[in-house]
PDB file with SEQRES, HELIX, SHEET and CRYST1 records, atoms N, CA, C and O in Angstrom:
SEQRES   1 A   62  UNK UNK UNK UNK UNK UNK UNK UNK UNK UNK UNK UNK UNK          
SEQRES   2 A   62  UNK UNK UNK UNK UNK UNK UNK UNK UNK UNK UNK UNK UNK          
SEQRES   3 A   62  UNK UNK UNK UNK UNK UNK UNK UNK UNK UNK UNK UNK UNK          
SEQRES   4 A   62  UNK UNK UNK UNK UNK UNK UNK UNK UNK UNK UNK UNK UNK          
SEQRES   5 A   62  UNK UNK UNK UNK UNK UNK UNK UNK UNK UNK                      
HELIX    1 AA1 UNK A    2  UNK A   13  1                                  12    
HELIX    2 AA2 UNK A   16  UNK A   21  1                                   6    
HELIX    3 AA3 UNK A   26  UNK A   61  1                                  36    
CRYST1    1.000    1.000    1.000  90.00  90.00  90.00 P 1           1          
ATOM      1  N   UNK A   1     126.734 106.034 142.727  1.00  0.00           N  
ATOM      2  CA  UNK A   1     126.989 105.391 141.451  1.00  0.00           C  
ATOM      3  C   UNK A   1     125.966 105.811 140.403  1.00  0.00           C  
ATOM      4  O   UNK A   1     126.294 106.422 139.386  1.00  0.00           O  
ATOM      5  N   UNK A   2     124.494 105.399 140.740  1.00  0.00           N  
ATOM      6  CA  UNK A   2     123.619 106.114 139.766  1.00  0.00           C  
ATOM      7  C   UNK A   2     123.970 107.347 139.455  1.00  0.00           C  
ATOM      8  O   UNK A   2     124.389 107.466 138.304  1.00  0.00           O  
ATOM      9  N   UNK A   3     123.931 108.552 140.264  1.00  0.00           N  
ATOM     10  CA  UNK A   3     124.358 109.703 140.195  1.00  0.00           C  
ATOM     11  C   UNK A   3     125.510 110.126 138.901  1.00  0.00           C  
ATOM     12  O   UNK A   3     125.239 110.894 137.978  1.00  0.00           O  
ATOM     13  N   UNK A   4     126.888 109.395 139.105  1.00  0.00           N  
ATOM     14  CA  UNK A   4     127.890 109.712 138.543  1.00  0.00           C  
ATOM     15  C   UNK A   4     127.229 109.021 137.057  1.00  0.00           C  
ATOM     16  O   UNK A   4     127.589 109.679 136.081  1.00  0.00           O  
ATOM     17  N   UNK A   5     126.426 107.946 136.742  1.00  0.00           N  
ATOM     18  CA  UNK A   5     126.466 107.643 135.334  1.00  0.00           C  
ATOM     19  C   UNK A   5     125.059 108.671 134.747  1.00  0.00           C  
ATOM     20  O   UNK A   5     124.964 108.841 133.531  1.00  0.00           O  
ATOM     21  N   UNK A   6     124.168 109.222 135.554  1.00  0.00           N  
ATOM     22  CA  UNK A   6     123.440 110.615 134.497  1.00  0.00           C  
ATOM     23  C   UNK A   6     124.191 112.076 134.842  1.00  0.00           C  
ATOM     24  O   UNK A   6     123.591 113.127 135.067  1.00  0.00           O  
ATOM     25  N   UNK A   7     125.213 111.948 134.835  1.00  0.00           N  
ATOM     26  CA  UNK A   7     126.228 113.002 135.089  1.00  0.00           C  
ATOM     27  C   UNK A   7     126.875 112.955 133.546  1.00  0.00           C  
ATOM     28  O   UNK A   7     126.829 113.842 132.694  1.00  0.00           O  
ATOM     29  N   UNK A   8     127.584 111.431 133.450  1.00  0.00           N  
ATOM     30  CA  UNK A   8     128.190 110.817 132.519  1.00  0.00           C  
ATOM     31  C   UNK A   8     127.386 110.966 131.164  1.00  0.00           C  
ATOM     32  O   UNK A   8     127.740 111.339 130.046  1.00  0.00           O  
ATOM     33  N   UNK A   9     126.280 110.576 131.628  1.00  0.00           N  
ATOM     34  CA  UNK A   9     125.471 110.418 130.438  1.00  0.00           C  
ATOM     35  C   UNK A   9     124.494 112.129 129.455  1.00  0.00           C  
ATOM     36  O   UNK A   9     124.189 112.559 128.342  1.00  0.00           O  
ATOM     37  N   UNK A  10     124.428 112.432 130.854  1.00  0.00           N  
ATOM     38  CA  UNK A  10     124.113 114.208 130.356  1.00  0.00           C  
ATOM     39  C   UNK A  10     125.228 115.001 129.695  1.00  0.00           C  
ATOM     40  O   UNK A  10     124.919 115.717 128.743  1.00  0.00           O  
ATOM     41  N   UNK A  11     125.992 114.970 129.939  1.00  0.00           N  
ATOM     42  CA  UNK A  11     127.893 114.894 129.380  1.00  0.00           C  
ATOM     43  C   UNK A  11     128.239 114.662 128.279  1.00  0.00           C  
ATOM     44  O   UNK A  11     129.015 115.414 127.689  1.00  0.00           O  
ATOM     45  N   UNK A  12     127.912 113.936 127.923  1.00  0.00           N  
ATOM     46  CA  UNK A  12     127.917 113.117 126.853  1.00  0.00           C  
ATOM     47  C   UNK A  12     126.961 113.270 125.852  1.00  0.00           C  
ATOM     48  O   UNK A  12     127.310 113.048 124.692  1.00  0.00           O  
ATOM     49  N   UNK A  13     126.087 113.529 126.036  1.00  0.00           N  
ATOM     50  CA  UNK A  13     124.770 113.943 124.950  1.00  0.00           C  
ATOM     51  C   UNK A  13     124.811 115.538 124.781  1.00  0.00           C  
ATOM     52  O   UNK A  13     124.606 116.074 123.692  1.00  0.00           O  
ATOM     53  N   UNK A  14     125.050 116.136 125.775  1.00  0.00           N  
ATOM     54  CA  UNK A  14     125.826 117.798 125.908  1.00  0.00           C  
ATOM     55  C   UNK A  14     126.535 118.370 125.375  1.00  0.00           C  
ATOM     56  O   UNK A  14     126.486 119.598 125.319  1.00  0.00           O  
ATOM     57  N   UNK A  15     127.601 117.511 124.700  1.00  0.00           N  
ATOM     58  CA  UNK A  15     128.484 117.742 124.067  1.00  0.00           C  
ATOM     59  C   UNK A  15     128.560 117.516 122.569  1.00  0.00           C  
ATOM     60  O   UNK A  15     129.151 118.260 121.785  1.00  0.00           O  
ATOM     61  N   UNK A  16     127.883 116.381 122.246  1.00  0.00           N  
ATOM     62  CA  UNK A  16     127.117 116.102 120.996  1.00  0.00           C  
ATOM     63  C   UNK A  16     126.559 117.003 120.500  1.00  0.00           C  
ATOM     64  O   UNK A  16     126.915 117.424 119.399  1.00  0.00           O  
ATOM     65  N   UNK A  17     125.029 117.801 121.518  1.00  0.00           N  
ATOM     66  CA  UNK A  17     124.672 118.699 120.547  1.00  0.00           C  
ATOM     67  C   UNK A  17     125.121 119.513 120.481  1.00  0.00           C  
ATOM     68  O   UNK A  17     125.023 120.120 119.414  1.00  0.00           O  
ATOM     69  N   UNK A  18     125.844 120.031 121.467  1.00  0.00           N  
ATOM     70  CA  UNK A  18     126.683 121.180 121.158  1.00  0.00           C  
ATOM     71  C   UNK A  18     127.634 121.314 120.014  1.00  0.00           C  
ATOM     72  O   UNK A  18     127.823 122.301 119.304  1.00  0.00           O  
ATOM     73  N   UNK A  19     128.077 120.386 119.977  1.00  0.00           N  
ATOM     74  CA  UNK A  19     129.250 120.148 119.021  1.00  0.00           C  
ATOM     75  C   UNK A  19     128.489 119.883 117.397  1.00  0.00           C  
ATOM     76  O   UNK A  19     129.182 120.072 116.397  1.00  0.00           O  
ATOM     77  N   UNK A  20     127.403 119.553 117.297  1.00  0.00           N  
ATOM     78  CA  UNK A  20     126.508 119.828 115.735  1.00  0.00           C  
ATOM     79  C   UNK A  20     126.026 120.678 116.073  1.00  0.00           C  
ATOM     80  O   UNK A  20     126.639 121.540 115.445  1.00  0.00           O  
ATOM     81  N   UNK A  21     125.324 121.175 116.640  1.00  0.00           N  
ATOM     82  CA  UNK A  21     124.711 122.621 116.448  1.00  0.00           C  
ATOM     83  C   UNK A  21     125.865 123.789 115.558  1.00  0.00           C  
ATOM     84  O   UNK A  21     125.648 124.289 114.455  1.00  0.00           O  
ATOM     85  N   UNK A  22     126.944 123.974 116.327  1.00  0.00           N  
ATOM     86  CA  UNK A  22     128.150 124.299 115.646  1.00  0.00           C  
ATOM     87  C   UNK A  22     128.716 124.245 114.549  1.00  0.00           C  
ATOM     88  O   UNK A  22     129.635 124.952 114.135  1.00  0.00           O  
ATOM     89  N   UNK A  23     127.905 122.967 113.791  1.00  0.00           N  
ATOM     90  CA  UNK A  23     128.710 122.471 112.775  1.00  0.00           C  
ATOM     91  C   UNK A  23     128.158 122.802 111.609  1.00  0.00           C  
ATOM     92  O   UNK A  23     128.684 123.255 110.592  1.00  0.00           O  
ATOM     93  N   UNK A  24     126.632 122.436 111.937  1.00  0.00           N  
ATOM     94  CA  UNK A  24     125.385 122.898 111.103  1.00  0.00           C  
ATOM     95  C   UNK A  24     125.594 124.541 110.451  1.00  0.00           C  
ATOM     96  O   UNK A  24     126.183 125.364 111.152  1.00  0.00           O  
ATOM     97  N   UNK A  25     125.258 124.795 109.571  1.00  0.00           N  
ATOM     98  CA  UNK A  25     125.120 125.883 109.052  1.00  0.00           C  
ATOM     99  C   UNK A  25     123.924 126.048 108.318  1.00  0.00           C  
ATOM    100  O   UNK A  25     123.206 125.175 107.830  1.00  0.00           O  
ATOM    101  N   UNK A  26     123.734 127.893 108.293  1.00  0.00           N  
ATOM    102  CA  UNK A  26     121.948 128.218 108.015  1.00  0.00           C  
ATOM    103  C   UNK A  26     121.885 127.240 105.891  1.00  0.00           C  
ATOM    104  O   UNK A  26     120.930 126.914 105.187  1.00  0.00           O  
ATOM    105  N   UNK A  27     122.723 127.187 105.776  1.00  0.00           N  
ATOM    106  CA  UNK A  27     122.726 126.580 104.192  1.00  0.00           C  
ATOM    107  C   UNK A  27     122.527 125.143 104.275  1.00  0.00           C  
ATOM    108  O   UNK A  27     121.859 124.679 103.351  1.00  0.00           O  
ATOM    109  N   UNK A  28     122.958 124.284 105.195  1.00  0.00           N  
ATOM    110  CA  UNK A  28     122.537 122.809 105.348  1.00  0.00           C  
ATOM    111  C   UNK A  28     120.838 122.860 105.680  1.00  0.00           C  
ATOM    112  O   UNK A  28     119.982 122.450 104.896  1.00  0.00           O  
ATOM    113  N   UNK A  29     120.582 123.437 106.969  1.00  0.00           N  
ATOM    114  CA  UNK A  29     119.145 123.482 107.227  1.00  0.00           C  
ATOM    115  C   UNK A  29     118.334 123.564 106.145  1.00  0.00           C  
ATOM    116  O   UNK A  29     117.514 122.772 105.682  1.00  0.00           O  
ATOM    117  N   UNK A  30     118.859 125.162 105.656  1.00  0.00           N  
ATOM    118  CA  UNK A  30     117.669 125.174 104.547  1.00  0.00           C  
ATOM    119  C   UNK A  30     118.034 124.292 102.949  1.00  0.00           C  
ATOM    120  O   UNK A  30     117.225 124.342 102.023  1.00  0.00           O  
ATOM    121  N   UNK A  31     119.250 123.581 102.848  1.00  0.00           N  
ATOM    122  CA  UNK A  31     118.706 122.451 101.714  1.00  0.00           C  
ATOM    123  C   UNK A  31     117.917 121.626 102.219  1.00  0.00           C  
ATOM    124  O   UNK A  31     117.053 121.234 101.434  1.00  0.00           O  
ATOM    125  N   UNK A  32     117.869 121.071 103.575  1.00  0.00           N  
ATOM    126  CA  UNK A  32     117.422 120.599 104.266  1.00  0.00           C  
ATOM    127  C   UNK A  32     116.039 120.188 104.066  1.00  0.00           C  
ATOM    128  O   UNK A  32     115.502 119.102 103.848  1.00  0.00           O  
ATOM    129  N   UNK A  33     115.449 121.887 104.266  1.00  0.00           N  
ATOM    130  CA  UNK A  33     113.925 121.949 104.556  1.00  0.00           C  
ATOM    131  C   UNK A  33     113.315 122.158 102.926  1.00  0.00           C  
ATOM    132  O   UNK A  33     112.117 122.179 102.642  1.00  0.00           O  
ATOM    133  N   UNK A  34     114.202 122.273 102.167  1.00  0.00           N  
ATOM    134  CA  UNK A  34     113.663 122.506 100.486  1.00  0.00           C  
ATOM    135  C   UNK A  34     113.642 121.046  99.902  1.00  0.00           C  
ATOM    136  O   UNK A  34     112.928 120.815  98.927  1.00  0.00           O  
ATOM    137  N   UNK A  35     114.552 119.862 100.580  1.00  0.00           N  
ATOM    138  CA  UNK A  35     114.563 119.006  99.980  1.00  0.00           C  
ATOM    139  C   UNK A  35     113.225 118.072 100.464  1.00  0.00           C  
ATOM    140  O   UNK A  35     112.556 117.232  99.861  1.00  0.00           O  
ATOM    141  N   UNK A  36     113.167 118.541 101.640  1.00  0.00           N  
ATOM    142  CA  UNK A  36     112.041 117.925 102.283  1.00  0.00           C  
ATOM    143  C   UNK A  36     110.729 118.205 101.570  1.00  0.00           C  
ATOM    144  O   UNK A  36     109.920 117.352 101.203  1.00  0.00           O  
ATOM    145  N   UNK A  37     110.641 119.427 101.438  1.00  0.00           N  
ATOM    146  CA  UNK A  37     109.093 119.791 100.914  1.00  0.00           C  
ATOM    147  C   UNK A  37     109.257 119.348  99.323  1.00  0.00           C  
ATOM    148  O   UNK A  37     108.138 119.140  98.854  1.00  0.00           O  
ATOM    149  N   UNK A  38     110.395 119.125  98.275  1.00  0.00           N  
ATOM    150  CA  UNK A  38     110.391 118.361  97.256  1.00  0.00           C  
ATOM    151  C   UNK A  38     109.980 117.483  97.416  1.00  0.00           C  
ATOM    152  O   UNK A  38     108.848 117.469  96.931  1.00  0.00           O  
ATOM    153  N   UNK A  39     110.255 116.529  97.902  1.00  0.00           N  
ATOM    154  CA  UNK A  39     109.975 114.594  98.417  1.00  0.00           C  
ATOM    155  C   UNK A  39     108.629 114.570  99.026  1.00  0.00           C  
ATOM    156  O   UNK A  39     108.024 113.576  98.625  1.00  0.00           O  
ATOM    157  N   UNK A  40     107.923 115.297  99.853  1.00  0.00           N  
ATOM    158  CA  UNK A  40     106.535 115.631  99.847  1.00  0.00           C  
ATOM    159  C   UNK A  40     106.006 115.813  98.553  1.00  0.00           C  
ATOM    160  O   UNK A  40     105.223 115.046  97.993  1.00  0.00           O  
ATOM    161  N   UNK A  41     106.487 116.906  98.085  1.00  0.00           N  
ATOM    162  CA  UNK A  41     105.505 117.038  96.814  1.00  0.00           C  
ATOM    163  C   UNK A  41     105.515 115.798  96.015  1.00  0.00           C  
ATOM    164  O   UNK A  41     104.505 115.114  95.843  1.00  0.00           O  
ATOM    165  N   UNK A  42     106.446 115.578  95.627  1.00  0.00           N  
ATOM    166  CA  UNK A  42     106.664 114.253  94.860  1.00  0.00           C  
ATOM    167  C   UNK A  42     105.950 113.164  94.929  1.00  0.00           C  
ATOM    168  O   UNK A  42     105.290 112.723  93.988  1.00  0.00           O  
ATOM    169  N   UNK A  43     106.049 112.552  96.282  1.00  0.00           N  
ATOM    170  CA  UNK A  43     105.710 111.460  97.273  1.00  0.00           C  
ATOM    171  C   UNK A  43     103.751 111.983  96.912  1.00  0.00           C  
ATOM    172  O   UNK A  43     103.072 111.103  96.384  1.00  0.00           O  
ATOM    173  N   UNK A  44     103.202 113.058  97.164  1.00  0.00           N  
ATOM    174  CA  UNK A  44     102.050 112.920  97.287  1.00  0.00           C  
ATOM    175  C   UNK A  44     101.131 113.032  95.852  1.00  0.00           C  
ATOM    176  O   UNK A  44      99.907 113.000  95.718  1.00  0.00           O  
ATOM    177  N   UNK A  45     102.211 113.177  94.831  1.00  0.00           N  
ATOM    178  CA  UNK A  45     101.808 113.549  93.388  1.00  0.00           C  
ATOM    179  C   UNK A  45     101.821 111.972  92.745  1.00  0.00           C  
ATOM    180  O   UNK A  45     100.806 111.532  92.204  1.00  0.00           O  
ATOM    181  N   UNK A  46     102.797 111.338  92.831  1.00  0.00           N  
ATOM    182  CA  UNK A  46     103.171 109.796  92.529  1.00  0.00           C  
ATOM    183  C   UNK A  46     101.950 109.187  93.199  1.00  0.00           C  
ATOM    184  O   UNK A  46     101.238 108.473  92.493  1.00  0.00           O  
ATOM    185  N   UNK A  47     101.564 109.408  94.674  1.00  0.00           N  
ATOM    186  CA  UNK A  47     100.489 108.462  95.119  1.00  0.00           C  
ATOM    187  C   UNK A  47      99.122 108.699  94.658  1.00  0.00           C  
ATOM    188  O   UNK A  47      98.269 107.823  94.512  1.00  0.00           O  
ATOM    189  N   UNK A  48      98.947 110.221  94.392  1.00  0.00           N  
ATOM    190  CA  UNK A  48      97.524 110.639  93.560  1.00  0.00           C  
ATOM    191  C   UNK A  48      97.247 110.220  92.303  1.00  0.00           C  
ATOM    192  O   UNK A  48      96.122 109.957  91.877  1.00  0.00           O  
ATOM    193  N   UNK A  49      98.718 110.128  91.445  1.00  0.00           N  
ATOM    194  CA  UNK A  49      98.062 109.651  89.865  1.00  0.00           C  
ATOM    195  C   UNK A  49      97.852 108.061  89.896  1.00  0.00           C  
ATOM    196  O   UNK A  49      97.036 107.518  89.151  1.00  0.00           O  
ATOM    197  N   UNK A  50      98.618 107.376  90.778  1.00  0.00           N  
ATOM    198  CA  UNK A  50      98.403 106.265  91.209  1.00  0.00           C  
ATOM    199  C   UNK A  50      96.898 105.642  91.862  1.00  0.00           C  
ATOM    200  O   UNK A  50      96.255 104.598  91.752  1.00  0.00           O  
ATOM    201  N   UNK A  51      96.781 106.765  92.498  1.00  0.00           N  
ATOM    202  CA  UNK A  51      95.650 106.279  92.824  1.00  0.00           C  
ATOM    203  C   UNK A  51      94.355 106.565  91.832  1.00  0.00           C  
ATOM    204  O   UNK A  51      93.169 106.241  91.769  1.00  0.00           O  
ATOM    205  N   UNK A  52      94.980 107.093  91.349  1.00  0.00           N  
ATOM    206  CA  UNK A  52      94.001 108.103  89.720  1.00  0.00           C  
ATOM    207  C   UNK A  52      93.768 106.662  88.882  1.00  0.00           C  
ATOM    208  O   UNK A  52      92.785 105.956  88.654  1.00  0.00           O  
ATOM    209  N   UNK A  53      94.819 106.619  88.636  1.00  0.00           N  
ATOM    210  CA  UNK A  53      95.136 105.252  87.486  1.00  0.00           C  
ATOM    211  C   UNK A  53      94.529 104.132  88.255  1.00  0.00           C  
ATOM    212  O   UNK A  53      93.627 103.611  87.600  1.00  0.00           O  
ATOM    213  N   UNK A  54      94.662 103.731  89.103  1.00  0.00           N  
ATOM    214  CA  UNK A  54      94.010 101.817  89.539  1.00  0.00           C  
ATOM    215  C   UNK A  54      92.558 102.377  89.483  1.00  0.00           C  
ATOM    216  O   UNK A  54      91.771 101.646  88.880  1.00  0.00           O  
ATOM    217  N   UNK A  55      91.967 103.719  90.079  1.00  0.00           N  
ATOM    218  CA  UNK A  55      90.898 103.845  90.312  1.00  0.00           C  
ATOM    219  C   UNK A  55      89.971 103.611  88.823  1.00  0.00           C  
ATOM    220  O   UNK A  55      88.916 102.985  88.726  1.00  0.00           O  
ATOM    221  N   UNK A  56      90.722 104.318  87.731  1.00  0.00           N  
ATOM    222  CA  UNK A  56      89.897 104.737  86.208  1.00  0.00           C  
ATOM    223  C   UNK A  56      90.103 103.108  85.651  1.00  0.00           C  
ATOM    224  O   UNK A  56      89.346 102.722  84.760  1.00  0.00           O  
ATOM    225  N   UNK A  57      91.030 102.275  86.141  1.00  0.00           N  
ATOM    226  CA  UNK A  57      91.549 101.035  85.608  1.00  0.00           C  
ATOM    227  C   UNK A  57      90.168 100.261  86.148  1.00  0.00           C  
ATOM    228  O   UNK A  57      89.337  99.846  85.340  1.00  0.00           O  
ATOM    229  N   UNK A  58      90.008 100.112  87.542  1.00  0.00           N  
ATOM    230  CA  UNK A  58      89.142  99.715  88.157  1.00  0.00           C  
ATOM    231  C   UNK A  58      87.980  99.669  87.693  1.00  0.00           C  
ATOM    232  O   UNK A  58      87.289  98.652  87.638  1.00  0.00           O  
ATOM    233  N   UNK A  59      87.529 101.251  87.156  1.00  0.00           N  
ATOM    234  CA  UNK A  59      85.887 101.461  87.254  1.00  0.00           C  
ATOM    235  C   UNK A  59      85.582 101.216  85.815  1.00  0.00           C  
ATOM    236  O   UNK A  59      84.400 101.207  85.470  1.00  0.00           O  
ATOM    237  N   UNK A  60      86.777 100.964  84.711  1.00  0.00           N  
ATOM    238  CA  UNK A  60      86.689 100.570  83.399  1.00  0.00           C  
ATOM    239  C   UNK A  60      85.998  99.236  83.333  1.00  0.00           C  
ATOM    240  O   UNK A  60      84.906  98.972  82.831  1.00  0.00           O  
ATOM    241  N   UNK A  61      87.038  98.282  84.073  1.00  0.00           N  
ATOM    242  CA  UNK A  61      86.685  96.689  84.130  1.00  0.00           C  
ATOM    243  C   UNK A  61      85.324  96.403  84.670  1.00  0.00           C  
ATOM    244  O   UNK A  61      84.787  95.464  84.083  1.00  0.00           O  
ATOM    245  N   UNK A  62      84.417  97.090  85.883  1.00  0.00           N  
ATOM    246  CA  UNK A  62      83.257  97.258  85.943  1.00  0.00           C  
ATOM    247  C   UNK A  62      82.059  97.245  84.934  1.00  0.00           C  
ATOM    248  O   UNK A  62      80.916  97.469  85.331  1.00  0.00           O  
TER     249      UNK A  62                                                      
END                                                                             
């Protein structure tokens, strides 16, 4: 019984990736990986002036 359900279950996840891997194309990946390194940049530019700004806000009120 164990046996037959990681049979079932390898089967089943086997076929999944197989079946996106397939589906995927080299043009999804790479919007993919361009959109990613946008939202990084972004994400770490927004938190620097942010942290720019409370910091100069901060050391004003001092």
């Amino acid at each position: 019984m164990f046996q037959n359900d990681i049979q079932i279950k390898s089967g089943v996840v086997g076929g999944t990736l197989l079946s996106t891997v397939f589906t995927i194309s080299l043009d999804d990946i790479l919007f993919t990986v361009i959109m990613a390194v946008i939202g990084a940049i972004v994400s770490f530019s927004v938190s620097t002036l942010l942290k720019w700004l409370f910091f100069k806000k901060r050391k004003k009120n001092t």
